[in-house]
Every structure is written in C-alpha cells, then in structure tokens.
C-alpha positions in Angstrom: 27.2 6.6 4.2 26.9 9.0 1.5 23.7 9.4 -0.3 23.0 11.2 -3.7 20.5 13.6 -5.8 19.0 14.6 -8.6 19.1 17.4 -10.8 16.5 20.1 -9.6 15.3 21.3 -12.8 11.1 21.8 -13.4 9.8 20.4 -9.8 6.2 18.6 -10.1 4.2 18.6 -7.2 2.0 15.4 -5.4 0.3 15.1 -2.8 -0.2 12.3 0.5 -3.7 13.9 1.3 -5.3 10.9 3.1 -9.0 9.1 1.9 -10.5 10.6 0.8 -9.0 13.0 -1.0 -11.0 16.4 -2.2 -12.9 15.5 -5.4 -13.1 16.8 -8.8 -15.5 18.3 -10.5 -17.6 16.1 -12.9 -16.2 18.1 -15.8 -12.8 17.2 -14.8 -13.2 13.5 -14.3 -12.1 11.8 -17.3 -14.3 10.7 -19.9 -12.5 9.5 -22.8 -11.3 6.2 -23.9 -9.9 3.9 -21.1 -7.4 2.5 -23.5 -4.6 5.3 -23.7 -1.4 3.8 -23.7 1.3 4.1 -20.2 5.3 5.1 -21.3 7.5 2.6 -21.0 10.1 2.6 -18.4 12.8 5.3 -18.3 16.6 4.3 -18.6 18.9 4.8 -15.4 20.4 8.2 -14.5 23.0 9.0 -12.4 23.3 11.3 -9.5 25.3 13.6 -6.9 25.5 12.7 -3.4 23.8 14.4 -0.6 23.5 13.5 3.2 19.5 13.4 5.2 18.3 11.9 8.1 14.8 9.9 8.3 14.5 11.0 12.1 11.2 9.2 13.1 11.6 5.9 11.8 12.4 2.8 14.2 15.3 2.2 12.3 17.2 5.1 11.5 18.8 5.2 7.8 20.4 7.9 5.9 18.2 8.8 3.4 18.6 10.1 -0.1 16.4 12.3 -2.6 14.8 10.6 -5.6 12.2 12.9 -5.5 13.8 16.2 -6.8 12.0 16.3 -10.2 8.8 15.6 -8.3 8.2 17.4 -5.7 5.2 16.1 -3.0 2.7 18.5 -0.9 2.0 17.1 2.3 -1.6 17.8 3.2 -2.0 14.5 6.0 0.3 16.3 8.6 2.3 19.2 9.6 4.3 19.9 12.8 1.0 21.8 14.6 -1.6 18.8 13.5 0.9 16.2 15.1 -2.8 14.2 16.0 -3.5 13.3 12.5 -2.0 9.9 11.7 0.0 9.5 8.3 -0.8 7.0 6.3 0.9 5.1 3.3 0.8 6.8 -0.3 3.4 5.0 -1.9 3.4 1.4 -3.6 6.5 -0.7 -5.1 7.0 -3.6 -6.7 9.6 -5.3 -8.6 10.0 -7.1 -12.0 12.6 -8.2 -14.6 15.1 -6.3 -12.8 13.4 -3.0 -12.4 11.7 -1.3 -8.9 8.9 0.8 -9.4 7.9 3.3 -7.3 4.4 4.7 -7.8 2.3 7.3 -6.4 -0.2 10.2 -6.6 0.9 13.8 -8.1 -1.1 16.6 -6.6 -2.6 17.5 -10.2 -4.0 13.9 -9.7 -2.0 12.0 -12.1 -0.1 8.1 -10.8 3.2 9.0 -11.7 5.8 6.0 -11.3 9.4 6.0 -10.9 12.4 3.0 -11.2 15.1 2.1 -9.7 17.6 -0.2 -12.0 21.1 -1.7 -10.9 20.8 -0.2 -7.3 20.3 3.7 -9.0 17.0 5.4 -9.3 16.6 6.7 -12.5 14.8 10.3 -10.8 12.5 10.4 -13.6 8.6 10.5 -13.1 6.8 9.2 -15.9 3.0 9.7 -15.7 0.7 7.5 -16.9 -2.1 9.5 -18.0 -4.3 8.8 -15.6 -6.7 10.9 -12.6 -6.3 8.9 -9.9 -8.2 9.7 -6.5 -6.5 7.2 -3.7 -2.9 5.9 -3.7 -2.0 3.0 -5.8 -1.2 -0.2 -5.4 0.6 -2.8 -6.9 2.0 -6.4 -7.6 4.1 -8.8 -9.4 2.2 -12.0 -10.4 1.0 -14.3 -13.5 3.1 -16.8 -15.9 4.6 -14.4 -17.6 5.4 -12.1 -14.6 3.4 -9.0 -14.9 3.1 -5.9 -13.1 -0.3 -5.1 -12.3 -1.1 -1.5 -10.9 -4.5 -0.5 -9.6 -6.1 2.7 -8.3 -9.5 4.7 -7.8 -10.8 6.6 -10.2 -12.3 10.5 -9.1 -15.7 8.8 -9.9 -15.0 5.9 -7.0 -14.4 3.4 -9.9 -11.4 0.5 -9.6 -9.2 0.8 -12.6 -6.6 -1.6 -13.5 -3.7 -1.9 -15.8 -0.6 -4.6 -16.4 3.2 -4.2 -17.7 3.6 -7.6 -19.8 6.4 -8.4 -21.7 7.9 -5.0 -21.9 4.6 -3.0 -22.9 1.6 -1.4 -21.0 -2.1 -2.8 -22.0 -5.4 -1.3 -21.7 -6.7 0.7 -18.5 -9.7 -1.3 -17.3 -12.5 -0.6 -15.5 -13.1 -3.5 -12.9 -16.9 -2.3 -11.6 -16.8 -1.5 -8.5 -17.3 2.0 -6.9 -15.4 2.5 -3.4 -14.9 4.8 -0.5 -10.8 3.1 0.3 -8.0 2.6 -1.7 -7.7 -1.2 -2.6 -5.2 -3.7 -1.3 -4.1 -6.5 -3.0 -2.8 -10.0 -2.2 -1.3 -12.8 -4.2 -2.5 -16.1 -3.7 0.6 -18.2 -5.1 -0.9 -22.1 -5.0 -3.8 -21.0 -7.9 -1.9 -17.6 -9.2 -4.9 -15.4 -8.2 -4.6 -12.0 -7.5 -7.4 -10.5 -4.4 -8.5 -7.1 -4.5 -10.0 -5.9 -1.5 -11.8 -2.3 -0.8 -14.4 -0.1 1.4 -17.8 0.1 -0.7 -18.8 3.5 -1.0 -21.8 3.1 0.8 -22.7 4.9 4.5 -22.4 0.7 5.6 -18.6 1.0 5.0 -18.6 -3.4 4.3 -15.4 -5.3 2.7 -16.0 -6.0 -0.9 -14.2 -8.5 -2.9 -13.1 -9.1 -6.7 -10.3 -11.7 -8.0 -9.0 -13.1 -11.1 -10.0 -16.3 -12.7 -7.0 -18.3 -13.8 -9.3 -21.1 -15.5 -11.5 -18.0 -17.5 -8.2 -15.7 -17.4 -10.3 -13.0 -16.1 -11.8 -11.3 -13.4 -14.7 -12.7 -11.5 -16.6 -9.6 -12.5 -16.1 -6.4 -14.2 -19.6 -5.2 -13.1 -20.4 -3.9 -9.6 -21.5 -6.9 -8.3 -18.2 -7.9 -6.6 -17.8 -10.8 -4.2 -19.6 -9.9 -0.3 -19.1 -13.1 1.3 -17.3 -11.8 4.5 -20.4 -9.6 5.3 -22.7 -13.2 5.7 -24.0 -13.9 8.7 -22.4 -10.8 10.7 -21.5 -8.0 8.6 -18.7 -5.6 9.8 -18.0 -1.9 8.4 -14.9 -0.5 8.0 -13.7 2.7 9.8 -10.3 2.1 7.9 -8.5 0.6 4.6 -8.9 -3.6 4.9 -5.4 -5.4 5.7 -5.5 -8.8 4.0 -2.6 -11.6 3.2 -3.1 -14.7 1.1 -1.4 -17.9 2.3 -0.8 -20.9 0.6 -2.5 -23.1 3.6 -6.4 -24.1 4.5 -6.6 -20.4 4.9 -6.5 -18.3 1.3 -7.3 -14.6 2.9 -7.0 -12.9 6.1 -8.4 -10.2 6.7 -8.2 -7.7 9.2 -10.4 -4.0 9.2 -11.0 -1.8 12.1 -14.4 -1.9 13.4 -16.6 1.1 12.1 -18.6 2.1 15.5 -15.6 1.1 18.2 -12.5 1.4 15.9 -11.4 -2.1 17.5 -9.3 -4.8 15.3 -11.6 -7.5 13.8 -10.2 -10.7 11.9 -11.5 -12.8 9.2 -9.8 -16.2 7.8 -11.4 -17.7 4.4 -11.1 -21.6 5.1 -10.4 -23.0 1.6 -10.8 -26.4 3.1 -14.5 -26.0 4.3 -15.3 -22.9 1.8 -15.9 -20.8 4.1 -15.9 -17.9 6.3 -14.9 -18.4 10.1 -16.4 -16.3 12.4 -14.9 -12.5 12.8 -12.6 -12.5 16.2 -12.4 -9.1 18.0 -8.7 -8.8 18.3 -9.4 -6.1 21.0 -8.0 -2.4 21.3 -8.7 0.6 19.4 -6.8 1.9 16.6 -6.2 5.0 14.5 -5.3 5.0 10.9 -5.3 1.7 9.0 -4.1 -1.8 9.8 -0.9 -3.8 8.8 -0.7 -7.4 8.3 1.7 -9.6 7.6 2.2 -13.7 7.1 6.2 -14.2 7.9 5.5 -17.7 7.3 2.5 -19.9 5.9 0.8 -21.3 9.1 1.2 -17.0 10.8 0.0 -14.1 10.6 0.8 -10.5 12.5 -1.2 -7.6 13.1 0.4 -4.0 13.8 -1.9 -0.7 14.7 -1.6 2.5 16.3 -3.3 2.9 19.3 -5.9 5.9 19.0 -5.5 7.2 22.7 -1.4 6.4 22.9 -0.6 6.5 19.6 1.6 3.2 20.9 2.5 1.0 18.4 0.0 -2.5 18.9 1.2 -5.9 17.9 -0.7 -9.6 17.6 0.1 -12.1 16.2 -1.5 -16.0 15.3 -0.7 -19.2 14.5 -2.5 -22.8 13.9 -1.2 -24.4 16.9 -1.6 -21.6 19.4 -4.2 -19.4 17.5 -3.8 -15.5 18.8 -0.8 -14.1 21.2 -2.1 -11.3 23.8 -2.2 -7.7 22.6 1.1 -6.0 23.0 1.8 -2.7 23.3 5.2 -2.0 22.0 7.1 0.7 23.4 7.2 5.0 21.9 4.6 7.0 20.1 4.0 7.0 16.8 2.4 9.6 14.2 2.1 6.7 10.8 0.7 3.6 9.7 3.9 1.3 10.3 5.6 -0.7 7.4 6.6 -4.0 8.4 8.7 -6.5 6.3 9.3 -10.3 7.0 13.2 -11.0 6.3 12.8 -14.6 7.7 10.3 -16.5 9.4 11.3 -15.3 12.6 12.1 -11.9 12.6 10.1 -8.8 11.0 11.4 -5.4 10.8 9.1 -2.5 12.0 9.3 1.2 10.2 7.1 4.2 11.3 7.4 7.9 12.0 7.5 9.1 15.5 5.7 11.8 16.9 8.5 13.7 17.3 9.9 13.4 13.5 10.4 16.6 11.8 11.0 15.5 8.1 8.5 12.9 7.3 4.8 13.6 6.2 4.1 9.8 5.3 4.1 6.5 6.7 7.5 5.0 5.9 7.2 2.0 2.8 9.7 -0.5 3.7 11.0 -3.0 0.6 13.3 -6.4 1.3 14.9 -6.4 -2.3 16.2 -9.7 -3.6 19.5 -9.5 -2.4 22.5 -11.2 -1.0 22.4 -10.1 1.5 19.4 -9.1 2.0 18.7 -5.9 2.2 15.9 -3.5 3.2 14.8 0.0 1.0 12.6 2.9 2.9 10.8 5.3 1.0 8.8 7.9 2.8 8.0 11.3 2.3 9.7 14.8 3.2 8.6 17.5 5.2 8.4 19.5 1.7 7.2 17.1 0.1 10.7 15.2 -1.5 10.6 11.7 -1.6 13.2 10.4 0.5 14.8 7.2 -0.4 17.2 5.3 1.7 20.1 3.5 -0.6 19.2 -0.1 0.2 22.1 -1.5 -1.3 
C-alpha cells in the first residue's frame, strides 16, 4: 500500500512528555481573557506518497506522515529508557464529516489537525491556548458539538465547543488537577463525564458533568462531585479509565491503586443511586488503564503489567460478573488502544518493546465506514506523527 506526505516547509515542534509535564513559570501562565476565539477548520490538502512501517504495534500497518509541518519531541521514551511506559498524547474525534486530530506542541500550545474525505489536510492550526496535559475530546449534544478539554499550566480544567461551524468561549470549569481528564458520554440523558486526579498528595477521583435540564455544568467552582471516594476512598497512582453505559450502570470506573499499583473498579448504579463497592481486579500495572464497553451489559479492562510489561486483560458482564486475569502473550513498552468493531471482537494496538519508531502509545479510531475500517495514529521516533491510511 502506498502512503503519502506533506510538504516539509517550517517544522513546529510538540512534545509527548508524560504527567506531569515540566511547568511554567507563573509569568508565562496565561492571564488574559479566557474568551479568545479558536480558527476554524482548515480546507483539505493533498499530498505525495511515501512508504513507513509502525513496527511495534499488534497490528502492523503502513503508516504515513501527517505530521511534517509539525514536528513532535519525544521526551516519554528513547531506545536506552526502554523501562518507561508511553502513554497516549493524542485525542480524535469526529463531526459533520471532519476528523480531528488534537495534541500538545512542545511550546505548549493544543494544536489540532483534520482529516476530510479520507485526506488529512497536514495543517496545524493552534488554538491559542497553554495547555499542560494532553487533550481530550468528544462529539455529543443536539446539535452535535465538539467539545475539547485540557489542563491549564495552573492545574485548571478548561473547556471549549465547535457548534455549528464556529468555536465559543474557553471556559474555566473549577477544578485544579494532577491528570489529564477523561471523558465519557452518557447517551440515555446526553451528559457528558469528566473525570481527573485532584492535585492533592491523596491522589482521589473527582467528578464534574453537564446538566441537560440547567444546560450547564454541575459546577464551575472547585467543588466538583467526590462521591466515589465515600465510604472507602482510593488514590490514584495513574489517569482514571471510565465508560458510560446506557444500563443500571452510568460510569465505570477503573484507576490503579496509589500504594500497590493494582486495578480497582467502581460501577455508579443509576438504579439504586449509588456507588457499589470498589473490586480489586488484582495485578499490578504500569502506566494508565484502558477500558472499554463493546456492548451495554460489558466492560474490558487492558493494563501493562509493571514486572512483565505483559499486556493484562479482564473483562465483566451482568450475568457472569468478572472473567479471570489474563495475561496475553509479548511485551509491551505503551498504554494499548483498543477499539470495539462489534460486540464480539476488540482490536488491540500497542508498541512493543522492541519498536524502534514509536515514542507514544498508538490511538486507534473505527471511522464510520463501510466497511469498517480502523485509523492508527501514533508517534515517531523524531517526533512525526505517523498516520496509517484507514481507508
């Protein structure tokens, strides 16, 4: 398959340091208005063809460079620090037609990227902002939106949606945290779950969500939502996992334990309003967890093991609750990705130890397709984005 790249004209640099990432100087934080404006989404370019290999990834695919006008540092891992585990710095999502691609420059800006018709358009707008941590992102609301999030060099959750064509206002949602956030959509009641670290030596889950019946979030103060931490509170050595699903169950959550490093999982019981008790899923893990729900009454859980670096897999359901732990077989330096294509079969990305190209963990993307198909981002060895053609 032949692949294809960009003109090399004016490289920017960014950067896949892990949490947290070295911070500014208060003079350099930014203290002006939160309301400054993103650009709107660039037009498609074309591109000349070139052939790469992503060498670590469980499934191999030729890859292709949309990230010659942005150029990444790797900081997370090199070939002589093969111990540290990479971890995921990209985010996507898609709407109206368009994929974005987002990430962190290593001047701090999010920068984003899009992909439009099956051709990536190799141009990284910025939006302005100094970001600390990754993004992340989703597609939700009635009118679809794109909502982006990130942390601010002061800790601070900011927020911003792409509605109807145009950016709005960067918003500041309260809350200061030591993580990056993840984000789950809860499709029944259209609410959107943010979930993060506090930036506190405790290391607990924190919570914040939006309000379809105020059209707002439940707070924009730092008082966010600490119901998992009742009764037996848990820190965090790593990023939350969580999924929403459209069952009894609203959010599961899974964090790795801050004292043993071992898998803990939480279920919110919408039915009984409440939280079930945590369950020690056993093990103990490097990096961050994955989750996934292939389906609404099932959930999945994959981790690297700390002392194998073996990729870790669980899974539960209502009728049968949790599977044994399973070690799966190789050694693996990422976070995996891992994308549902049906109910019954998930498709598992990550870097092997032995990879020589990619300095993050692999973001895998089923685009809406027939048929379907699967997209993998990751990045470089230099620092390129790598992009395989997905079409």
């Amino acid at each position: 398959m032949e692949v294809t790249t960009g003109d090399h004209a004016n490289p920017l640099h960014f950067s896949n340091a892990q949490w947290p990432s070295q911070f500014l100087p208060e003079s350099e934080i930014p203290t002006g208005t939160e309301h400054d404006a993103l650009p709107t989404p660039a037009k498609a370019a074309r591109f000349t063809r070139k052939c790469l290999w992503i060498s670590g990834a469980v499934v191999l695919v030729v890859a292709l460079f949309i990230g010659l006008l942005v150029r990444f540092v790797p900081k997370a891992r090199t070939s002589t620090h093969r111990d540290i585990m990479s971890p995921q710095v990209l985010s996507s999502a898609s709407l109206d037609g368009q994929m974005f691609l987002l990430a962190r420059g290593s001047d701090g800006q999010l920068r984003y990227t899009t992909r439009e018709e099956g051709i990536w358009t190799l141009r990284w707008n910025t939006t302005g902002r100094q970001v600390q941590s990754q993004p992340a992102s989703i597609v939700w609301g009635t009118p679809k939106r794109l909502s982006i999030f990130y942390v601010r060099n002061d800790n601070m959750v900011m927020t911003n949606s792409l509605r109807n064509g145009a950016w709005g206002n960067w918003e500041a949602l309260g809350a200061k945290v030591s993580s990056p956030v993840v984000l789950c959509h809860e499709a029944s009641r259209d609410i959107i779950h943010i979930w993060a670290r506090e930036n506190t030596d405790n290391k607990l889950i924190i919570h914040n969500y939006w309000e379809p019946s105020r059209d707002a979030w439940y707070t924009l103060s730092s008082d966010w939502e600490v119901g998992i931490n009742y009764e037996m509170a848990k820190g965090a050595s790593s990023t939350p996992a969580v999924v929403c699903r459209n069952t009894s169950v609203s959010n599961d959550v899974v964090l790795y334990d801050k004292d043993f490093n071992s898998a803990l999982h939480k279920q919110w019981n919408t039915s009984r309003h409440l939280w079930e008790p945590w369950q020690d899923l056993g093990g103990s893990y490097a990096g961050d967890p994955v989750l996934v729900s292939p389906s609404a009454d099932r959930i999945d859980f994959f981790g690297i093991s700390r002392t194998s670096k073996a990729l870790t897999h669980v899974s539960w359901n209502k009728s049968s609750t949790y599977t044994s732990l399973y070690e799966l077989e190789g050694a693996w330096a990422s976070v995996p990705s891992v994308t549902a294509t049906t109910t019954s079969r998930l498709d598992v990305f990550a870097l092997s130890i032995n990879d020589i190209l990619g300095t993050s963990a692999p973001l895998a993307t089923l685009l809406d397709t027939q048929p379907q198909r699967i997209i993998v981002q990751v990045l470089g060895g230099e620092g390129d984005v790598l992009s395989s053609g997905g079409k």
